[in-house]
Residue frames as a rotation matrix with the C-alpha (Angstrom) as fourth column:
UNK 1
0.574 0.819 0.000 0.00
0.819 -0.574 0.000 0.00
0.000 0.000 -1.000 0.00
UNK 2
-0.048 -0.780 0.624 1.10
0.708 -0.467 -0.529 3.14
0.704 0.417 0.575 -0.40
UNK 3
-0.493 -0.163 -0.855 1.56
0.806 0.284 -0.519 5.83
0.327 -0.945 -0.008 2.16
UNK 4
-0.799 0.480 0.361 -1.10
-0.540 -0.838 -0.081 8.18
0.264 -0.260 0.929 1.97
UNK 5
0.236 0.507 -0.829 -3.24
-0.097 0.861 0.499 4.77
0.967 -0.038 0.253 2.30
UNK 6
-0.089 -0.216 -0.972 -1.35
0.880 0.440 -0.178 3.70
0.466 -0.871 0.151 5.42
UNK 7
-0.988 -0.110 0.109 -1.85
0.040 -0.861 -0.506 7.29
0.150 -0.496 0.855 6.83
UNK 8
-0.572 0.819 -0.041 -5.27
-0.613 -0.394 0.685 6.88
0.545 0.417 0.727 6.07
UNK 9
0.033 0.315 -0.949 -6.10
0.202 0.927 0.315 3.57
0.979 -0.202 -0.033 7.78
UNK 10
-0.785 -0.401 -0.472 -3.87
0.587 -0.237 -0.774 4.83
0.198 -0.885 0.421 10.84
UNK 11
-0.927 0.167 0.337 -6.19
-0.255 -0.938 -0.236 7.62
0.276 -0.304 0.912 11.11
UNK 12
0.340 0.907 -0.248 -9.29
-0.390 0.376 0.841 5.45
0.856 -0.189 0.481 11.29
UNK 13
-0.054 -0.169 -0.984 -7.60
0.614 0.772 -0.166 3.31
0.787 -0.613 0.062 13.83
UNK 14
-0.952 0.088 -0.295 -7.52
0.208 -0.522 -0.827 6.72
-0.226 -0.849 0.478 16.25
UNK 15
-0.524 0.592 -0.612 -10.52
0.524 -0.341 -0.780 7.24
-0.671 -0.730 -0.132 16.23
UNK 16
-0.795 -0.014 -0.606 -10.99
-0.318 -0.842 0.436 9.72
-0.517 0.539 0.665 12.75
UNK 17
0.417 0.878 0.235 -14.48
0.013 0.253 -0.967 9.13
-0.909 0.407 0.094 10.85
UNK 18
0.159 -0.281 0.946 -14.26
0.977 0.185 -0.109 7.81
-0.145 0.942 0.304 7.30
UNK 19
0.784 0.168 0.597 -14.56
0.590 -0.498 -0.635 10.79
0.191 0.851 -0.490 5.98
UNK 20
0.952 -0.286 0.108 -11.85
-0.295 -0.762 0.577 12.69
-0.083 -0.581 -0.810 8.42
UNK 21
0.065 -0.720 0.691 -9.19
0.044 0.694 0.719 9.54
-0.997 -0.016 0.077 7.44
UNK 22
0.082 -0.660 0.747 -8.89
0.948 -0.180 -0.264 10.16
0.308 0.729 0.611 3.79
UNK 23
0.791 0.052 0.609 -9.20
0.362 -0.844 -0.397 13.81
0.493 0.535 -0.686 3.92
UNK 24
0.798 -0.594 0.102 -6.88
-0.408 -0.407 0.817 14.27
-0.444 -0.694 -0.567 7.11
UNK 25
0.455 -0.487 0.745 -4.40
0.578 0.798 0.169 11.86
-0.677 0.354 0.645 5.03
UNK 26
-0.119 -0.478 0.870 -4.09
0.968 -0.250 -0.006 13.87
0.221 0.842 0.493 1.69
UNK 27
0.811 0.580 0.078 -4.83
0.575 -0.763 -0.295 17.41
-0.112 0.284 -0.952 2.78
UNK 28
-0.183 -0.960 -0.211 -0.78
0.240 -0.251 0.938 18.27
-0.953 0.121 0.276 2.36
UNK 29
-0.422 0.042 0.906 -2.21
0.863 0.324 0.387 17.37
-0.277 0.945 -0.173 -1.41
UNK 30
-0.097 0.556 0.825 -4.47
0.871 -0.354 0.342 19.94
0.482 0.752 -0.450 -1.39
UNK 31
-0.604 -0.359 0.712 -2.66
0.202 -0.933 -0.299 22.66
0.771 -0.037 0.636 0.74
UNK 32
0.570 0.458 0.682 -4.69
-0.547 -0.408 0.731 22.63
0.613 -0.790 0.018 3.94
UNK 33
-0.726 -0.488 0.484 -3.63
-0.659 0.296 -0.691 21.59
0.193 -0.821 -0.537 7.65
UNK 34
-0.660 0.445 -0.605 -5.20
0.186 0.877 0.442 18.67
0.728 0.180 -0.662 9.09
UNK 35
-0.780 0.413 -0.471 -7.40
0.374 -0.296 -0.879 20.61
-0.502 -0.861 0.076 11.50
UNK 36
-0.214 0.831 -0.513 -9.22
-0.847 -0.420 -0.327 22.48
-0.487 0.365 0.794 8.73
UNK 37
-0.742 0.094 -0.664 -9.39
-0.436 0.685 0.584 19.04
0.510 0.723 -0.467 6.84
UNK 38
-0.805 0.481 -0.348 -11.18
0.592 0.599 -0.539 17.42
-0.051 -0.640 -0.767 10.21
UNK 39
-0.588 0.601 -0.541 -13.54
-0.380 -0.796 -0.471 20.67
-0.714 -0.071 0.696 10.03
UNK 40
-0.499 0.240 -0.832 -14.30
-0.866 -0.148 0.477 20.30
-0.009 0.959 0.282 6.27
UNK 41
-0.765 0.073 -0.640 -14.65
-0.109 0.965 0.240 16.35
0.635 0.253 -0.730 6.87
UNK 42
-0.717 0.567 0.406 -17.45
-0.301 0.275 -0.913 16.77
-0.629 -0.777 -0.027 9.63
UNK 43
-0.041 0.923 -0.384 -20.54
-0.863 -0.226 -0.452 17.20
-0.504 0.312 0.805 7.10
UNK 44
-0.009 0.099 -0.995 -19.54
-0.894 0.444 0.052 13.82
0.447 0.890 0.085 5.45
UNK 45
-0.566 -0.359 0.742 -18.96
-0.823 0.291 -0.487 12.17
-0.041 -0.887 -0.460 8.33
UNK 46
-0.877 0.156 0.454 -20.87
0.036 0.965 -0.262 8.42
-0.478 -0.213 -0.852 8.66
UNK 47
-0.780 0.361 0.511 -22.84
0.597 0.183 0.781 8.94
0.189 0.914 -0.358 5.41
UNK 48
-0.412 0.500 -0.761 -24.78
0.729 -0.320 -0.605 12.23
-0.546 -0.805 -0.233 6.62
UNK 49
-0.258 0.648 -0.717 -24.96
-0.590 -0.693 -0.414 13.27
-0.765 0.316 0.561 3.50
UNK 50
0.673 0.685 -0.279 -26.42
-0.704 0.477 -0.526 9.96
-0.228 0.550 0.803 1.76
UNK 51
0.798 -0.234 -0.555 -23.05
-0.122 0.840 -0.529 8.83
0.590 0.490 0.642 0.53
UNK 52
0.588 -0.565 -0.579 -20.05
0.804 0.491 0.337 7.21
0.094 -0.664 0.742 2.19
UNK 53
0.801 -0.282 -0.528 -17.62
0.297 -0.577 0.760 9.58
-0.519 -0.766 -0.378 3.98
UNK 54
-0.076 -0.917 0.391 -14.87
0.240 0.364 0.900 8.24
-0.968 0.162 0.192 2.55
UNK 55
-0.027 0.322 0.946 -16.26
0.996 -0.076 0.054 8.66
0.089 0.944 -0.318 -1.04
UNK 56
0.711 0.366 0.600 -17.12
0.415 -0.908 0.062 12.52
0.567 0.205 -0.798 -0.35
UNK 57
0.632 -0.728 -0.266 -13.69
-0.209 -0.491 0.846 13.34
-0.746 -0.479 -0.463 1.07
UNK 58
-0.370 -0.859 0.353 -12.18
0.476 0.151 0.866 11.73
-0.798 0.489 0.353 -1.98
UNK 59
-0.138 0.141 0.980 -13.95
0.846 -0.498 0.191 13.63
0.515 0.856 -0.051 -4.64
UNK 60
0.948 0.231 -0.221 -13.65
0.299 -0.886 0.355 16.95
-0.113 -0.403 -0.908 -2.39
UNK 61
0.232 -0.967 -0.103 -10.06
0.241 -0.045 0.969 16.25
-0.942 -0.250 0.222 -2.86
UNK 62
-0.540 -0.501 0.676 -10.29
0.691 0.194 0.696 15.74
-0.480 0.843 0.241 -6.44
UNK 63
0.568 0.755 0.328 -12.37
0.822 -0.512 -0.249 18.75
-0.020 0.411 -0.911 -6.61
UNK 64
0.592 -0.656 -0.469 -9.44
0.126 -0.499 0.857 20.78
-0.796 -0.566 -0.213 -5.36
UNK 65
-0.488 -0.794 0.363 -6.68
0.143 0.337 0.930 19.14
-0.861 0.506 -0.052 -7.25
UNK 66
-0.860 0.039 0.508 -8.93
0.508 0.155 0.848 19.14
-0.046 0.987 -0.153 -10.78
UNK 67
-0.069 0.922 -0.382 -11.65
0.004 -0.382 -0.924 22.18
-0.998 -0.065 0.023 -10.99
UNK 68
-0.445 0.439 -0.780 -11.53
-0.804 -0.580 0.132 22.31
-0.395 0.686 0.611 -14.48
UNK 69
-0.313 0.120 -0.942 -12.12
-0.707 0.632 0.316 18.67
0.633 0.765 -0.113 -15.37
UNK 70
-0.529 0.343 0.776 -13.93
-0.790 0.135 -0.598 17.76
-0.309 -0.930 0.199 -11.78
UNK 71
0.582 0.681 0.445 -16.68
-0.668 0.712 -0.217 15.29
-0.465 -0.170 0.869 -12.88
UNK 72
0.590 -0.145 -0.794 -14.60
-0.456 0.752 -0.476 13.15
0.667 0.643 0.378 -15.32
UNK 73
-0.595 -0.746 -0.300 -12.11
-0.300 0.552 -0.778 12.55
0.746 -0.373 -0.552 -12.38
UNK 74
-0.389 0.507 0.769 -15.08
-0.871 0.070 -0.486 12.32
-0.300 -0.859 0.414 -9.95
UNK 75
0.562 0.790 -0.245 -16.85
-0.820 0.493 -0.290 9.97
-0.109 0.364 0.925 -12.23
UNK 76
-0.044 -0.911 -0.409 -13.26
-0.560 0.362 -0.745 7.90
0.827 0.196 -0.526 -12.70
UNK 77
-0.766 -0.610 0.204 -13.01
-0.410 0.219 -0.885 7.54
0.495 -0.762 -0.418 -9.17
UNK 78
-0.083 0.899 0.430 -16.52
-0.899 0.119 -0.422 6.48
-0.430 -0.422 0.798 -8.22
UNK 79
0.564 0.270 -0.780 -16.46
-0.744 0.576 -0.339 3.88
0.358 0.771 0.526 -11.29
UNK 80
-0.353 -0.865 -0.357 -12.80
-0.106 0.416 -0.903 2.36
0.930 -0.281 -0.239 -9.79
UNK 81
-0.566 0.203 0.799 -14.75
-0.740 0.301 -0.601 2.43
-0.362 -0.932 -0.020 -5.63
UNK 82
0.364 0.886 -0.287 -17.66
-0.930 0.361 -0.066 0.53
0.045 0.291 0.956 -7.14
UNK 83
0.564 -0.292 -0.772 -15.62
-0.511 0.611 -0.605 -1.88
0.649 0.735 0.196 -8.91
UNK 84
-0.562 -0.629 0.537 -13.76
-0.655 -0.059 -0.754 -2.62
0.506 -0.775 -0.379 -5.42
UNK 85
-0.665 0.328 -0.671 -15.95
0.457 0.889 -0.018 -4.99
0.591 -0.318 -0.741 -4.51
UNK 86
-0.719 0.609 -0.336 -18.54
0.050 -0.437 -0.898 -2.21
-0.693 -0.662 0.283 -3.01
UNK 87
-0.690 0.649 0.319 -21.11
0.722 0.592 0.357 -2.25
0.043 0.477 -0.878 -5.43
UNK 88
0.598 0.722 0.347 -22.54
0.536 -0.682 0.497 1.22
0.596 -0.112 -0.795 -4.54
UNK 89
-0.501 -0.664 0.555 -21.45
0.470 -0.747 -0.470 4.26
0.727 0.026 0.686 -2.99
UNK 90
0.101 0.654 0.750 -24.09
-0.514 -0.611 0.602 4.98
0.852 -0.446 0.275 -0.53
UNK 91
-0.715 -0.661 0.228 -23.24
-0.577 0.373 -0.726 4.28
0.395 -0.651 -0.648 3.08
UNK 92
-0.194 0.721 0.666 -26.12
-0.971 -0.045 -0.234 2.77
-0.139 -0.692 0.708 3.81
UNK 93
0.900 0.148 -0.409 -25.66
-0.339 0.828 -0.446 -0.11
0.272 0.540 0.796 1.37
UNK 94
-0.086 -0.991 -0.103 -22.10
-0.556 0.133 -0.821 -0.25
0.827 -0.013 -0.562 2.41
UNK 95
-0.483 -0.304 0.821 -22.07
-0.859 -0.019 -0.512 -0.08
0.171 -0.953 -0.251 6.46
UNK 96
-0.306 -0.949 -0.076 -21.80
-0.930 0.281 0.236 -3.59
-0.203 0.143 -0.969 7.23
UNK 97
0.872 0.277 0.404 -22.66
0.099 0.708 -0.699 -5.47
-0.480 0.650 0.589 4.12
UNK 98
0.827 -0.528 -0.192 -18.83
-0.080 0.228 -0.970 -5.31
0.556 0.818 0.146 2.63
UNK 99
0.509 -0.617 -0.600 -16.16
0.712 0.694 -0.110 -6.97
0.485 -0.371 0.792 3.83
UNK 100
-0.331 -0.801 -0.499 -14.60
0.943 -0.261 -0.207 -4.93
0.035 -0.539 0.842 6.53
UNK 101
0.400 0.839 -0.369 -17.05
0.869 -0.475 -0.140 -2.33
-0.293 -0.265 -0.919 6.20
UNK 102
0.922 0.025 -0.387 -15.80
0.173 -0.921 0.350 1.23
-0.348 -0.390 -0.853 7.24
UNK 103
0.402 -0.911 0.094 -12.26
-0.010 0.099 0.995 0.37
-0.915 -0.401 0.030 7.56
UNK 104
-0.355 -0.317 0.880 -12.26
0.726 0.499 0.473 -1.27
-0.589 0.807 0.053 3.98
UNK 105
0.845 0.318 0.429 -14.45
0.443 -0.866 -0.230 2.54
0.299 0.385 -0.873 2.43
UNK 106
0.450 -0.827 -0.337 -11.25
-0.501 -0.546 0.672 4.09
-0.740 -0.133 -0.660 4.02
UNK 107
-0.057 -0.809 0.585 -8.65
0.148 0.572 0.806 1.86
-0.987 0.132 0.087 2.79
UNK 108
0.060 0.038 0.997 -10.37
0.986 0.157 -0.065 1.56
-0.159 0.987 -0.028 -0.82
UNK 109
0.971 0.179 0.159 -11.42
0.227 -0.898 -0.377 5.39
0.075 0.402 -0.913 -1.44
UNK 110
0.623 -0.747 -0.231 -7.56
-0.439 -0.579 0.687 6.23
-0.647 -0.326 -0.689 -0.31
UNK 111
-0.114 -0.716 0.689 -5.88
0.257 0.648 0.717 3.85
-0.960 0.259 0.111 -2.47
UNK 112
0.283 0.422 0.861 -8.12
0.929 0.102 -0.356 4.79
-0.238 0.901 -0.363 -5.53
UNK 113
0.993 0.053 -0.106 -7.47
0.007 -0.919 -0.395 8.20
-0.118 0.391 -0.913 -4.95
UNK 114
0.087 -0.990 -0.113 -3.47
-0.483 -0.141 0.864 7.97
-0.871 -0.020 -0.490 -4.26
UNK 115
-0.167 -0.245 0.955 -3.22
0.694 0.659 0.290 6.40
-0.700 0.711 0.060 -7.49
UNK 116
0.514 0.363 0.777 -5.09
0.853 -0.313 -0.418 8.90
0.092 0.878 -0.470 -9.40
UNK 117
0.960 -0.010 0.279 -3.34
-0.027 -0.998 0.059 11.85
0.277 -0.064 -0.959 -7.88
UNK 118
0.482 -0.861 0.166 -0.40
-0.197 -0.291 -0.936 10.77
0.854 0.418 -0.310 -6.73
């Protein structure tokens, strides 16, 4: 794995909500501190806003990193979680019906993105 992944996992293990573990992970990527990242990451927090945390911290990232060409990498990266053996993007279908649940929406959404970005 690579190590915005393992940064990402770690951060679930303390304690960080999905959505606070990728973003607190890559926000070096996208020029913030990891306080305003935990801030930004509340509203996504255990699928509060329909979809998974983890999913809406990684395409806030890639909203950063790619405004002019935002949905084609949003759509990319949704197409590549799916295909992960989740089968949907809402957290309700997720939380635990896929193997490892949370832990595994971290892991995957961080890996997909550290590939696409870097």
């Amino acid at each position: 794995m690579g190590v915005l992944v393992d940064k990402a996992i770690n951060n679930h293990k303390n304690f960080y909500s999905c959505s606070g573990a990728v973003l607190c992970a890559f926000a070096d990527k996208i020029g913030i501190d990891v306080e305003q990242a935990k801030k930004i990451a509340v509203p996504y927090a255990g699928g509060k806003m329909g979809k998974c945390g983890a999913v809406m911290s990684a395409e806030y990232i890639l909203k950063e990193l790619y405004p002019g060409n935002v949905d084609e990498k949003i759509n990319e990266f949704e197409k590549a979680f799916i295909a992960a053996d989740k089968g949907s993007l809402m957290c309700t279908d997720l939380r635990g019906k896929t193997p490892g649940s949370c832990r595994a929406c971290v892991s995957d959404s961080a890996k997909i993105l550290e590939e696409m970005v870097g």
